[in-house]
DSSP file (Angstrom, degrees, kcal/mol; ACC not computed):
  #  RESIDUE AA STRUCTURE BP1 BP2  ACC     N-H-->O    O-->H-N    N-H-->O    O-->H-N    TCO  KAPPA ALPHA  PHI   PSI    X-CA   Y-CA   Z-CA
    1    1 A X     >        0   0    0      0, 0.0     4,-2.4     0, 0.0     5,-0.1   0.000 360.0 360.0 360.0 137.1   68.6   45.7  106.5
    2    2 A X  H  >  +     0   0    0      1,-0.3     4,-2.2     2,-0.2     5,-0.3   0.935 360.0  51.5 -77.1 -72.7   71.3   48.2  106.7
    3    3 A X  H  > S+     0   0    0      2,-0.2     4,-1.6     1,-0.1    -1,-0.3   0.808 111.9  54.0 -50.1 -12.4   72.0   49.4  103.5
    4    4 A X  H  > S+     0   0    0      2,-0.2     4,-1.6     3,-0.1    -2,-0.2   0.917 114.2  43.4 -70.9 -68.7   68.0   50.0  103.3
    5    5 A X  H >X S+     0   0    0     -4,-2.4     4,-1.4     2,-0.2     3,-1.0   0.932 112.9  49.7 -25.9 -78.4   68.4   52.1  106.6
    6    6 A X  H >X S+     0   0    0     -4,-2.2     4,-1.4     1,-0.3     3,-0.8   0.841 116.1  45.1 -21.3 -85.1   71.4   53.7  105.2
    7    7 A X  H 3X S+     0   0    0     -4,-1.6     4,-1.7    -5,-0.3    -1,-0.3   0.582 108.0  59.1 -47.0 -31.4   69.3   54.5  102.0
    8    8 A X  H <X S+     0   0    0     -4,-1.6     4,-0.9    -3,-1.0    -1,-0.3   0.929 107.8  40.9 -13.2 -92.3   66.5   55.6  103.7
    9    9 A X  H <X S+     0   0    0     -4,-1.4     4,-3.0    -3,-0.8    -2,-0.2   0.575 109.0  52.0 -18.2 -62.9   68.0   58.0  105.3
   10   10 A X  H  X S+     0   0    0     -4,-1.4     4,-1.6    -5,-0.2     5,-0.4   0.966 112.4  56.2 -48.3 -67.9   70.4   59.7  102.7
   11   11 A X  H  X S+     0   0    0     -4,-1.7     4,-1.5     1,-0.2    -2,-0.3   0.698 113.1  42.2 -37.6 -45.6   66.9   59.8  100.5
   12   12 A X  H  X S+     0   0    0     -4,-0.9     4,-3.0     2,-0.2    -1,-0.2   0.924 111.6  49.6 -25.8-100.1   65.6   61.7  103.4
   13   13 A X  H  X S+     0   0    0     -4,-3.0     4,-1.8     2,-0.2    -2,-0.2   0.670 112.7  50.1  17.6 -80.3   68.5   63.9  104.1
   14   14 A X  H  X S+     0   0    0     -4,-1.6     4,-3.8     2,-0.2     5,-0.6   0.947 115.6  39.1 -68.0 -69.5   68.6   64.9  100.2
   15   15 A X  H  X S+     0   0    0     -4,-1.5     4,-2.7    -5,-0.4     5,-0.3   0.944 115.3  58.4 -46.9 -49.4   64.7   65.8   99.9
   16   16 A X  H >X S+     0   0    0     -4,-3.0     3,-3.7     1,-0.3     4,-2.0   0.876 111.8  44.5 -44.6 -79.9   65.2   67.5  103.8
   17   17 A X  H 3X S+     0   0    0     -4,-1.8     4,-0.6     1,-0.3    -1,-0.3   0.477 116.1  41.4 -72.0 -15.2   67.8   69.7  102.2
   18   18 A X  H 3X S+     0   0    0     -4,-3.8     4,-0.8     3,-0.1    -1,-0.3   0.606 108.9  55.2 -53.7 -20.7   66.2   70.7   99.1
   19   19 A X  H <X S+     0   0    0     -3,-3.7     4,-2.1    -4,-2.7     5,-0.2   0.948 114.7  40.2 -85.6 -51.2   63.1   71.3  100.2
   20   20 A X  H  X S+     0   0    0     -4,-2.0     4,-1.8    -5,-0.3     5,-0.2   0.834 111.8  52.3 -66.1 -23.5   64.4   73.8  102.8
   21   21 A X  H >X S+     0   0    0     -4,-0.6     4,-1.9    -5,-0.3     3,-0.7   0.970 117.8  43.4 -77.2 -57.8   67.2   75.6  100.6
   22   22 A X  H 3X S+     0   0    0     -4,-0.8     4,-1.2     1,-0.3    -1,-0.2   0.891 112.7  53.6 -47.5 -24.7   64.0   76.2   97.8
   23   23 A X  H >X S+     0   0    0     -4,-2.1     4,-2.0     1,-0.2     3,-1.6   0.990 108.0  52.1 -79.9 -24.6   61.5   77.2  100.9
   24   24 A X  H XX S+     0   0    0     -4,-1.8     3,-2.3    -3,-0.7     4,-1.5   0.996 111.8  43.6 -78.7 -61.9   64.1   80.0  102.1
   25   25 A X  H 3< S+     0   0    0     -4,-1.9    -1,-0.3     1,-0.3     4,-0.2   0.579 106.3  57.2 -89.5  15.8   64.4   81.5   98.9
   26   26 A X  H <X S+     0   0    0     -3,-1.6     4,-2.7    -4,-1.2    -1,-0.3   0.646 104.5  62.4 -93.9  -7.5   60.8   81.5   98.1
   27   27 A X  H <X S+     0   0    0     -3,-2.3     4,-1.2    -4,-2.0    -2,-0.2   0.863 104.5  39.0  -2.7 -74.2   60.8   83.3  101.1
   28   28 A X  H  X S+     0   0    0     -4,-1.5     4,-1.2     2,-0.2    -1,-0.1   0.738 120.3  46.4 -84.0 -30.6   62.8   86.0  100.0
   29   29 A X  H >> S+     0   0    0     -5,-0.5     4,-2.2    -4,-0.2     3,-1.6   0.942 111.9  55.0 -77.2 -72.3   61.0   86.0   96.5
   30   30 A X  H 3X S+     0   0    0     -4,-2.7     4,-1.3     1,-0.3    -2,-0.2   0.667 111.1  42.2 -21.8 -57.3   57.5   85.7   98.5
   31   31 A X  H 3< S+     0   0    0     -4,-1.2    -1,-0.3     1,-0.2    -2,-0.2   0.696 126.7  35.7 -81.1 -30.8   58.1   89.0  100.7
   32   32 A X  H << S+     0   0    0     -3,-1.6    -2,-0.2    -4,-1.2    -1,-0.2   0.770 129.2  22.7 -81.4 -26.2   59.5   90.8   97.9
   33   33 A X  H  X S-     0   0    0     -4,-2.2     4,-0.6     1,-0.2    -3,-0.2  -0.021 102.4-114.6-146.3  14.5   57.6   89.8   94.6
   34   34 A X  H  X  -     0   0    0     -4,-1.3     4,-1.1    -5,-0.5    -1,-0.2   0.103  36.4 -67.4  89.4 167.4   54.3   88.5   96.0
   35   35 A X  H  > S+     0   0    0      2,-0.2     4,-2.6     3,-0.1     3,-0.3   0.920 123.4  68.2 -51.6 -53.6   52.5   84.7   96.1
   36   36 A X  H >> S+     0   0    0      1,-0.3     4,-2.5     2,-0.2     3,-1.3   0.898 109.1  35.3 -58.3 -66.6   52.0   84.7   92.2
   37   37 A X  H 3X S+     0   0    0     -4,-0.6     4,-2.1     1,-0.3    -1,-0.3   0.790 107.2  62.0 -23.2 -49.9   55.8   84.4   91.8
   38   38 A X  H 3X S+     0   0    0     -4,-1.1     4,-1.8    -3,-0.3     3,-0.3   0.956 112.8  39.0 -47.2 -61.7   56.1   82.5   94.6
   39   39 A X  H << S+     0   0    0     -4,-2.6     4,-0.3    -3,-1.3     3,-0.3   0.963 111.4  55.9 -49.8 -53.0   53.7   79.8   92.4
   40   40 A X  H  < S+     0   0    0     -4,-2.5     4,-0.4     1,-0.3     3,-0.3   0.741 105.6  51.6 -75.6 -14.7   55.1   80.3   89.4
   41   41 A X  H  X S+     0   0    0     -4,-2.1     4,-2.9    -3,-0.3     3,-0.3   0.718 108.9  48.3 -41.0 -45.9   58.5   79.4   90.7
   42   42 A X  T  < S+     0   0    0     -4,-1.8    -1,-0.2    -3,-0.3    -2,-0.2   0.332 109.7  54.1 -96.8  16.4   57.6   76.3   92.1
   43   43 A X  T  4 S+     0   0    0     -4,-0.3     4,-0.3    -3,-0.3    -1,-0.2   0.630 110.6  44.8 -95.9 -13.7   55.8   75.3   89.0
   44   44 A X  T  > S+     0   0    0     -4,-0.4     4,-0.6    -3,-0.3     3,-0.4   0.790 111.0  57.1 -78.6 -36.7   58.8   76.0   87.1
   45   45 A X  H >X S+     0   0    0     -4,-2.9     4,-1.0     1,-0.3     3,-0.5   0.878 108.1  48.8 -56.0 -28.5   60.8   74.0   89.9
   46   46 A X  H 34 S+     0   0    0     -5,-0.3     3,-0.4     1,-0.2    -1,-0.3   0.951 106.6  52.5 -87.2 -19.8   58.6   71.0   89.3
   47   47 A X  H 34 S+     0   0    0     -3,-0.4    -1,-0.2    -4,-0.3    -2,-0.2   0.373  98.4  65.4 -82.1   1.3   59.0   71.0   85.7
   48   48 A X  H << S+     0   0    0     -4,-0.6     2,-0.6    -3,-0.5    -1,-0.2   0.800 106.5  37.5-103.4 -43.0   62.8   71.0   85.9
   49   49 A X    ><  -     0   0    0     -4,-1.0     3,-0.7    -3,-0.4    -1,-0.3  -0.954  65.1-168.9-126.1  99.2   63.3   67.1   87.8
   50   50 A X  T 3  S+     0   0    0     -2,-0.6    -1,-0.2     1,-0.2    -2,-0.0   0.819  97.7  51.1 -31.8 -50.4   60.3   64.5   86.1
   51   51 A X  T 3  S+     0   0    0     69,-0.1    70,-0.7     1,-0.1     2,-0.4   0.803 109.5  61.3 -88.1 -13.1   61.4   62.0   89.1
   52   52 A X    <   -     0   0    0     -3,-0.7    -3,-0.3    68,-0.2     2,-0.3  -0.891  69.2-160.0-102.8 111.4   60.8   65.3   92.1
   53   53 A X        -     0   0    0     66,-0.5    66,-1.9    -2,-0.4     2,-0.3  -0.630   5.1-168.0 -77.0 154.0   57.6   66.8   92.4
   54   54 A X  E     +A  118   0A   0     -2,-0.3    64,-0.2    64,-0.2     2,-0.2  -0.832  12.6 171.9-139.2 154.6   57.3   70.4   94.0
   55   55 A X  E     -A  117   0A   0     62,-2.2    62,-1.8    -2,-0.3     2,-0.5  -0.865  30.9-124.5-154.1 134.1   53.7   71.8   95.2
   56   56 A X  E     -A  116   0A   0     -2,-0.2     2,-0.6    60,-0.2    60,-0.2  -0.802  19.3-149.6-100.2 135.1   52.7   74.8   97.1
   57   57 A X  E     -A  115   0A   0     58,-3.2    58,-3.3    -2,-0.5     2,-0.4  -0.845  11.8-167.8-114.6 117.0   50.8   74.0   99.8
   58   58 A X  E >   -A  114   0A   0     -2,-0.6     3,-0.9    56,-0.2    56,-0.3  -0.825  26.8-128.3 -88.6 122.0   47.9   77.1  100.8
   59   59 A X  T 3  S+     0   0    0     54,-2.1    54,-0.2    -2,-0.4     3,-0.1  -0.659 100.5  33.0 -77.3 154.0   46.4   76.4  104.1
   60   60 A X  T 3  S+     0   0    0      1,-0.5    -1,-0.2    -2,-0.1     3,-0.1  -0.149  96.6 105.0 120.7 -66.5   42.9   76.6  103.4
   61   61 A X  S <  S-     0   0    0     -3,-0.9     2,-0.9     1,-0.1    -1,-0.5  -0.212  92.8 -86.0 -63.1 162.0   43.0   75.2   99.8
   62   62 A X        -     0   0    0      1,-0.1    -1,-0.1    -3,-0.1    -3,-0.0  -0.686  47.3-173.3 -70.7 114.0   42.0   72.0   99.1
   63   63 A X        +     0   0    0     -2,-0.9     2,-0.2    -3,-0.1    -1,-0.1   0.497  45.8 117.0 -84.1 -16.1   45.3   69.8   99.9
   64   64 A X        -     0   0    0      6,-0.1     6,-0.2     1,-0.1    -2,-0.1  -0.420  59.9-145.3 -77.5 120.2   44.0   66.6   98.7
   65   65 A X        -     0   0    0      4,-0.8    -1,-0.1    -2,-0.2     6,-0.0   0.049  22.6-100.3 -57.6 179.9   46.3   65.7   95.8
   66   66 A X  S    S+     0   0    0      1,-0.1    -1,-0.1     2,-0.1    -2,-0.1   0.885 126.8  54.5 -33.2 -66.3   45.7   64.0   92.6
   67   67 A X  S    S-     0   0    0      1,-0.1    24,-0.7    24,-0.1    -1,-0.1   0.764 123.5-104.3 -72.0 -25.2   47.1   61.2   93.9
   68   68 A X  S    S+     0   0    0      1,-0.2     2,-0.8    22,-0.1    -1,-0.1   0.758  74.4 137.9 119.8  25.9   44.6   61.1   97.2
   69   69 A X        -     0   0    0     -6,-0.1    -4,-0.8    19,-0.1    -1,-0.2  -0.875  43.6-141.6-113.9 115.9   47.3   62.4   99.7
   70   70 A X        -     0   0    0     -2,-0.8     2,-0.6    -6,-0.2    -6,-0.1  -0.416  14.6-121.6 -65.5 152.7   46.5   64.9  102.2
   71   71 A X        -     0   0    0     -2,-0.2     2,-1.4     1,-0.1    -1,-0.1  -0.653  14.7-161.4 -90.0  78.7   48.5   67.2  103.0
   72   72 A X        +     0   0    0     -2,-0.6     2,-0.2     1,-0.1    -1,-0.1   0.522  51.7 125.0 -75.3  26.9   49.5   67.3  106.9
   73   73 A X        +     0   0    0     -2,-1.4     2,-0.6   -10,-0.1    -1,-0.1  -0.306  31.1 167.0 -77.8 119.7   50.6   71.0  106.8
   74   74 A X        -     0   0    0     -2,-0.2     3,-0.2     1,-0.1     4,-0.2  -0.923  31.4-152.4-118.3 113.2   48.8   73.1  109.4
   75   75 A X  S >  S+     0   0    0     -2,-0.6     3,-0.7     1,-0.2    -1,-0.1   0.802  88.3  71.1 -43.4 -42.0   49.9   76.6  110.4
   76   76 A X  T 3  S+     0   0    0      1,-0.3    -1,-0.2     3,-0.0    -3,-0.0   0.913 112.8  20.9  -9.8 -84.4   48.4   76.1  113.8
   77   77 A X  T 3  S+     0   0    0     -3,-0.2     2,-0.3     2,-0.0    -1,-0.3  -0.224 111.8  72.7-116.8  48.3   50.7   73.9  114.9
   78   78 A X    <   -     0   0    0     -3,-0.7     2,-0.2    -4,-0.2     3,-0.1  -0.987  63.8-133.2-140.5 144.1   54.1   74.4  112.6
   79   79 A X    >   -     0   0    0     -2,-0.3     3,-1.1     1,-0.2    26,-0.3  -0.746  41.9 -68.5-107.9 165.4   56.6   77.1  112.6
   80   80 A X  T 3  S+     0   0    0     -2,-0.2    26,-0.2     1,-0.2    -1,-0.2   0.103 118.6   3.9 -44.6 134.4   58.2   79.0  110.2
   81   81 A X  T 3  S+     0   0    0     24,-1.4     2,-0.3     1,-0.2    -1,-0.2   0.831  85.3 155.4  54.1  36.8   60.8   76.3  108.2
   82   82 A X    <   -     0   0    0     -3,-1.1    23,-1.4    23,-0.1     2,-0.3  -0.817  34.4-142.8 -92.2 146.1   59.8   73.4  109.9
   83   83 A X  E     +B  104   0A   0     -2,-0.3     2,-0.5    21,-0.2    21,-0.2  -0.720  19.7 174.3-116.5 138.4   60.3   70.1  108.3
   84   84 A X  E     -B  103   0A   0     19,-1.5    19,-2.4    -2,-0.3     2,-0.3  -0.993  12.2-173.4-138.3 140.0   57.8   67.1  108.5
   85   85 A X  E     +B  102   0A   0     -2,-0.5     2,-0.3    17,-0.2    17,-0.3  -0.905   9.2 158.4-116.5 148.9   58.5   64.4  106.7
   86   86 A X  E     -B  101   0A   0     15,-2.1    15,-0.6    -2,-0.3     2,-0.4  -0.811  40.4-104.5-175.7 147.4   56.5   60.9  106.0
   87   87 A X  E     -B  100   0A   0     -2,-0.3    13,-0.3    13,-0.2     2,-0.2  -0.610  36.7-174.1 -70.7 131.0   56.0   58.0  103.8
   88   88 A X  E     -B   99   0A   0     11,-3.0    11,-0.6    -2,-0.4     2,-0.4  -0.665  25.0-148.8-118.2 144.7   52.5   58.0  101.3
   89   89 A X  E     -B   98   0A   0      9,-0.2     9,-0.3    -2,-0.2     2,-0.2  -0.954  38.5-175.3-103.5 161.6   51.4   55.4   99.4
   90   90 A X  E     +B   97   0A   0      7,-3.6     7,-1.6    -2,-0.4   -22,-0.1  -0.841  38.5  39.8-129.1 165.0   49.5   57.7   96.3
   91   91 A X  S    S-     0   0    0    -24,-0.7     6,-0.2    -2,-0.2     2,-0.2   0.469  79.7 -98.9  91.9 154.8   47.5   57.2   93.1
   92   92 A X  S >  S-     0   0    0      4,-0.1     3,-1.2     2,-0.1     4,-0.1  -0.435  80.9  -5.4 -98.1 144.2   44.2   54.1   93.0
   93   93 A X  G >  S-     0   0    0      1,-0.3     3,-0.8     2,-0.2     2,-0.3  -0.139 131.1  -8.1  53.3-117.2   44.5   50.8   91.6
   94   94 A X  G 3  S+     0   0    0      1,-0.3    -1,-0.3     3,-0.0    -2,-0.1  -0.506 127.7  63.5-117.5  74.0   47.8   49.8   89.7
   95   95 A X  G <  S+     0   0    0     -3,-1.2    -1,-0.3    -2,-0.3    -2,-0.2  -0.396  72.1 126.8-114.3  52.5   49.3   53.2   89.7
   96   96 A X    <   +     0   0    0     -3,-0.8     2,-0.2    -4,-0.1    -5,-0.2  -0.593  36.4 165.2 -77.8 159.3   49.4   53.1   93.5
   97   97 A X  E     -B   90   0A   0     -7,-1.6    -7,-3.6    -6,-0.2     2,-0.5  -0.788  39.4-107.6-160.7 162.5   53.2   53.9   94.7
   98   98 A X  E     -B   89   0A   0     -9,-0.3    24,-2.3    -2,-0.2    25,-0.3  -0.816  37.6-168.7 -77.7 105.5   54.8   54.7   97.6
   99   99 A X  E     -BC  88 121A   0    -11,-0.6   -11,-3.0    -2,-0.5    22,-0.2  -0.693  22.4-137.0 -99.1 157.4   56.2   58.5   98.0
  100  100 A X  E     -B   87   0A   0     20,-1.4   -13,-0.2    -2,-0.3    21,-0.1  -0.233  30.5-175.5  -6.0 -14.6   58.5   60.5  100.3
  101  101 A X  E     -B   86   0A   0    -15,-0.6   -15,-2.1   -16,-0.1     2,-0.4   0.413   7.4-176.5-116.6 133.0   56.9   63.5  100.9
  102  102 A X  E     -BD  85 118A   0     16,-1.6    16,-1.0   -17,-0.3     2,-0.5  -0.930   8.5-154.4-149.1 123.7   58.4   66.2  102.8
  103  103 A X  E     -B   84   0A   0    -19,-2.4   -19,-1.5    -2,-0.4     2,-0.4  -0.845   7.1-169.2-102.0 133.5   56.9   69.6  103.9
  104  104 A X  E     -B   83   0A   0     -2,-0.5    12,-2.6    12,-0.4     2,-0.3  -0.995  21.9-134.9-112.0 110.9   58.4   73.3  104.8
  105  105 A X  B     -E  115   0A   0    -23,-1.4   -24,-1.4    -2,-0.4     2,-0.3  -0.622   7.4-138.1 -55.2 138.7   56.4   75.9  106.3
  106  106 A X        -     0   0    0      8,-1.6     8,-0.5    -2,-0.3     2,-0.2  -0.806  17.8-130.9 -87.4 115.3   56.4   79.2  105.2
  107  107 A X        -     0   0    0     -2,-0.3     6,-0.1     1,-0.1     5,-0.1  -0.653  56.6 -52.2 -92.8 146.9   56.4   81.7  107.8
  108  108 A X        +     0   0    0     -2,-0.2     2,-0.7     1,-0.1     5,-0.2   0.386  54.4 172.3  85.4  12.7   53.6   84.5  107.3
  109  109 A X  B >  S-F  112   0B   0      3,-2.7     3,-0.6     1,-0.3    -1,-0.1  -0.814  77.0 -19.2-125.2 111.2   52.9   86.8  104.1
  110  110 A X  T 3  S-     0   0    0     -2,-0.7    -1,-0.3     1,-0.2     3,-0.1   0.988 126.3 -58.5  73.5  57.2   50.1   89.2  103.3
  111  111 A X  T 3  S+     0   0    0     -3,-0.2     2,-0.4     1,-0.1    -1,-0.2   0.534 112.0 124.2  24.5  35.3   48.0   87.0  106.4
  112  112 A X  B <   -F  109   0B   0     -3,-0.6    -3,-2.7    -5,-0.1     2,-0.4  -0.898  49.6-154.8-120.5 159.5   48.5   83.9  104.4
  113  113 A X        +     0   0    0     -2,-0.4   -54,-2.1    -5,-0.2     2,-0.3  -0.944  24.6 140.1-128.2 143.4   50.1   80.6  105.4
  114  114 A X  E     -A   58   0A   0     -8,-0.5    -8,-1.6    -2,-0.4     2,-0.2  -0.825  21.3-161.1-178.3 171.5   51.5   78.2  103.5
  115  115 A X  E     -AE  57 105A   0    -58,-3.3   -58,-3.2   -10,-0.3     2,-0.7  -0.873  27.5 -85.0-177.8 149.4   54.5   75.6  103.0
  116  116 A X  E     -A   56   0A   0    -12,-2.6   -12,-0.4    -2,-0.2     2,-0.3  -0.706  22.4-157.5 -54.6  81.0   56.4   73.5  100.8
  117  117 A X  E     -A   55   0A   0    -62,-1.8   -62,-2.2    -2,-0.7     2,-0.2  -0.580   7.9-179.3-112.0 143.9   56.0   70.1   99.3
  118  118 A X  E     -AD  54 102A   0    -16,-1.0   -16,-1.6    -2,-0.3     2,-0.3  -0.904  11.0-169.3-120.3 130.5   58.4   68.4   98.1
  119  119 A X        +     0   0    0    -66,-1.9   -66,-0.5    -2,-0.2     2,-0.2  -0.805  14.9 161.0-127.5 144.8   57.9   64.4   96.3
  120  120 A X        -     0   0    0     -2,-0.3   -20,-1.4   -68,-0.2   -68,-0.2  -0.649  38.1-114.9-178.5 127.7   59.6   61.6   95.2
  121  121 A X  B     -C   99   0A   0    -70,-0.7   -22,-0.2    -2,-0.2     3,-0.2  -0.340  20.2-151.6 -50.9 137.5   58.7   57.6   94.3
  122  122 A X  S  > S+     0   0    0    -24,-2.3     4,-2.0     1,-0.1   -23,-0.1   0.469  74.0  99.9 -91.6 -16.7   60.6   55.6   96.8
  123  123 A X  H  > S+     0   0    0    -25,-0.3     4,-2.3     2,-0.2     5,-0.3   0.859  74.8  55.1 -33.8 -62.5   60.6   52.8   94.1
  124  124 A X  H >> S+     0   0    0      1,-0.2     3,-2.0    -3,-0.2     4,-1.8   0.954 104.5  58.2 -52.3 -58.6   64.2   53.5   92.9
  125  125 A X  H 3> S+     0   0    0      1,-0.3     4,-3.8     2,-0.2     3,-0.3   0.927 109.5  44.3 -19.4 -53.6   65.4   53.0   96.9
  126  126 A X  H 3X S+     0   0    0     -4,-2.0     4,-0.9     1,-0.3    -1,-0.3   0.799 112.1  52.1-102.1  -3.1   64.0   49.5   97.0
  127  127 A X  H <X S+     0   0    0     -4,-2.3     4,-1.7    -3,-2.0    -1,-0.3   0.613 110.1  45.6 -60.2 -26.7   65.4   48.6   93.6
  128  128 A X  H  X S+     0   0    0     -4,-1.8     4,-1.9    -5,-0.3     5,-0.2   0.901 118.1  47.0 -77.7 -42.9   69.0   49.6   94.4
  129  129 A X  H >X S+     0   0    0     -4,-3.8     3,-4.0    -5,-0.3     4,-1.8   0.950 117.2  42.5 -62.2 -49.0   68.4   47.6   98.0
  130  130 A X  H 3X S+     0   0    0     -4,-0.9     4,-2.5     1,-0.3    -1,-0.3   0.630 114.3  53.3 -32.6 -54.2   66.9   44.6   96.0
  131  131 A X  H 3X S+     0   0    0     -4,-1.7     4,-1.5     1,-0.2    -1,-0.3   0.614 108.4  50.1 -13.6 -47.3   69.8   45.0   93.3
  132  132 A X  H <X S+     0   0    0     -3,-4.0     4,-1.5    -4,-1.9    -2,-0.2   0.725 107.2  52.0-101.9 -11.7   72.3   44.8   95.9
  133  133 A X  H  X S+     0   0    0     -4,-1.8     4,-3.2    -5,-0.2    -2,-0.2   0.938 108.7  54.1 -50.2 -69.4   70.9   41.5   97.6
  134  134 A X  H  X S+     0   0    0     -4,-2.5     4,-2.7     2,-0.2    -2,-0.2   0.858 109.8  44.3  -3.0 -86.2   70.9   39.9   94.4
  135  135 A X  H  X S+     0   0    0     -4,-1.5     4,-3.1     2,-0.2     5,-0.3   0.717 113.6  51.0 -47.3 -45.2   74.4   40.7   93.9
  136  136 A X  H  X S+     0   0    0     -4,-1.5     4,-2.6     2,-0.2    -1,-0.2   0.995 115.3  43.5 -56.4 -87.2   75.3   39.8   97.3
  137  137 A X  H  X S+     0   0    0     -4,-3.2     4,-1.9     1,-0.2     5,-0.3   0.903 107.3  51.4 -23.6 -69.4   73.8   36.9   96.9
  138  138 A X  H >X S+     0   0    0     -4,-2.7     4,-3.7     1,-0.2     3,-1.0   0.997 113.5  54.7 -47.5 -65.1   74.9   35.6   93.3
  139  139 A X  H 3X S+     0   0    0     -4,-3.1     4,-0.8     1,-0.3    -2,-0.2   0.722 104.3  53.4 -74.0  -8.4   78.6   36.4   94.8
  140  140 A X  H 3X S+     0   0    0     -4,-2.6     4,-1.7    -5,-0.3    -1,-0.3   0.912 110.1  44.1 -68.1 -59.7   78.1   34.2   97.8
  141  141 A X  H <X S+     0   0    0     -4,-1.9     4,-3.0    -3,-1.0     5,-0.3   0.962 117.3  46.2 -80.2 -62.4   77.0   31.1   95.8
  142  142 A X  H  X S+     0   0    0     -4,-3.7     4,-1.1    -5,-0.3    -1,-0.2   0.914 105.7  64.5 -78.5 -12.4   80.0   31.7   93.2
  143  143 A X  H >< S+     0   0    0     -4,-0.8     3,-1.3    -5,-0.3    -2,-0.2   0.886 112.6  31.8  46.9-119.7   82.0   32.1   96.2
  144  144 A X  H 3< S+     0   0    0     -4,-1.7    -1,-0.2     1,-0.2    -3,-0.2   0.230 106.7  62.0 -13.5 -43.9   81.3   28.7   97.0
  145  145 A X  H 3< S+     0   0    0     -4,-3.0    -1,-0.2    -5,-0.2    -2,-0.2   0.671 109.2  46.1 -77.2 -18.9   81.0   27.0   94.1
  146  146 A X  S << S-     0   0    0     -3,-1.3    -2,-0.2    -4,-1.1    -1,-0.2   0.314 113.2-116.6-106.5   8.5   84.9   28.0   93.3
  147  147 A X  S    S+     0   0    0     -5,-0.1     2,-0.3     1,-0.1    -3,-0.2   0.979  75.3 111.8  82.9  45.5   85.6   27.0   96.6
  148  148 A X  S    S-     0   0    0     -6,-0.1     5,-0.2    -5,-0.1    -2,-0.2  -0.855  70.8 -97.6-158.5 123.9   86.9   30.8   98.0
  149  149 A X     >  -     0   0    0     -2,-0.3     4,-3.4     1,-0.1     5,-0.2   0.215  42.6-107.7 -26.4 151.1   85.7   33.3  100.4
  150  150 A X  H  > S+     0   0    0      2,-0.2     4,-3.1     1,-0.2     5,-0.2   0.901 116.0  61.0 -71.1 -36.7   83.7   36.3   98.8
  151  151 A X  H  > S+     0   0    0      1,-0.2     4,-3.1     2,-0.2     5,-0.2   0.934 108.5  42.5 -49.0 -41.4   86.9   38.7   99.5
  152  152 A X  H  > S+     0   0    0      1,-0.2     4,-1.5     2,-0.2    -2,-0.2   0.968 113.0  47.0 -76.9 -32.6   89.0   36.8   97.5
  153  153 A X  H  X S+     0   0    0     -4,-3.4     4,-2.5    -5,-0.2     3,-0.5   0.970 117.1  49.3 -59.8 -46.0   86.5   36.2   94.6
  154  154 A X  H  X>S+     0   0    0     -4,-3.1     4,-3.7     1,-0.3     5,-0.7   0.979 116.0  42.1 -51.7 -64.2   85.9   40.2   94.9
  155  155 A X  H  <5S+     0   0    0     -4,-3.1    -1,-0.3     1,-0.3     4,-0.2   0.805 110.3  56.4 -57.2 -30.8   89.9   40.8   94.9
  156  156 A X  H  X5S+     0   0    0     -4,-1.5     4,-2.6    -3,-0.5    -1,-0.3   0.963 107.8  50.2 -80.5 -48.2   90.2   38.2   92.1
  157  157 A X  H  X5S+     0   0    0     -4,-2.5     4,-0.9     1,-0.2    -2,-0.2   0.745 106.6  57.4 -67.8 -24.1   87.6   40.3   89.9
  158  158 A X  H  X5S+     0   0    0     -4,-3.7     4,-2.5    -5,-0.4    -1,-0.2   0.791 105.3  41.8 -70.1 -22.9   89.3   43.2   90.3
  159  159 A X  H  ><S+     0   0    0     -5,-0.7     4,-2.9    -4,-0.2     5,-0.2   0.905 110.0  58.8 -89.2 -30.3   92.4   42.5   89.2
  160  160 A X  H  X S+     0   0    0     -4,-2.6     4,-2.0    -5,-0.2    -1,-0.2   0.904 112.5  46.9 -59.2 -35.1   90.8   40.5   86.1
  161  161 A X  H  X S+     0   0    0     -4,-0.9     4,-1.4     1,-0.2    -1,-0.2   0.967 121.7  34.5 -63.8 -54.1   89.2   44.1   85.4
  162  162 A X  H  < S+     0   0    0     -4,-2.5    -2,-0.2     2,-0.2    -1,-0.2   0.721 109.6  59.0 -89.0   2.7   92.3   45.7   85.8
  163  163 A X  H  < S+     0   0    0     -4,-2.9    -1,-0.2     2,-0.1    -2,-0.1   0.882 104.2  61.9 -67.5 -41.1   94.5   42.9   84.3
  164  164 A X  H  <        0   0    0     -4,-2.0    -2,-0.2    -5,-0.2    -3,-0.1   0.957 360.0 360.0 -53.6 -60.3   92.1   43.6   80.7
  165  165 A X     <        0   0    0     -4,-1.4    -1,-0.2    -5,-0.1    -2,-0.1   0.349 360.0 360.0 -65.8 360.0   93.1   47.1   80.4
């Protein structure tokens, strides 16, 4: 489905390029103002968006979430600000969902290694596509039933919209 693809993608995109503008300037905070900052920033960062999770990811630490998701950020074999991305499902029983998950390596600080995760339910994504199927649908069928191509029913509800004002 296209518009899935489409969505997919943007969702993708968006996370890519937050997660990397936040890892560069905890960078700069990191090499100046230490790890603890570094944490307490991305705990304020997670507490700012309810539907966007943030974590800092220690190599070393135990990576295993709450939700049961490993983490695959390895130092080894990632360089500084590299992006891996992949789909999770997280959490047991019926609060399983399906995340997003996208990671930034850190290059480097005080012989520690680290990266950036970045989270987000994919749930809304397959409500919008699902939404728009529907619609699609529904406007096929009255289409049809009024005897007129779906452009013209579309064009005819536009003008009725703008005909009300």
């Amino acid at each position: 489905m296209h518009a899935f693809s489409q969505l997919d993608a943007s969702m993708k995109q968006n996370q890519r390029l937050i997660a990397t503008t936040l890892a560069a300037a905890l960078d700069e905070v990191w090499s100046a103002e230490g790890e603890s900052r570094v944490r307490d920033l991305v705990r304020r960062a997670d507490a700012a968006k309810s539907e966007l999770d943030v974590r800092w990811v220690r190599q070393g630490e135990d990576e295993v979430r709450l939700t049961g998701v490993k983490s695959p950020f390895d130092a080894v074999s990632t360089t500084p600000f590299e992006v891996v991305q992949r789909i999770a499902t997280t959490g047991d029983g019926n609060g399983r969902q399906e995340r997003l998950l996208t990671y930034v390596s850190l290059p480097d600080h005080e012989s520690v290694a680290a990266a950036l995760e970045v989270s987000e339910p994919t749930a809304p994504r397959r409500q919008y596509v699902r939404a728009a199927v529907i619609e699609a649908l529904l406007s096929s069928l009255a289409a049809r039933i009024l005897g007129v191509d779906r452009k013209t029913l579309y064009r005819r509800l536009s003008s009725y919209g703008d005909s009300a004002e």
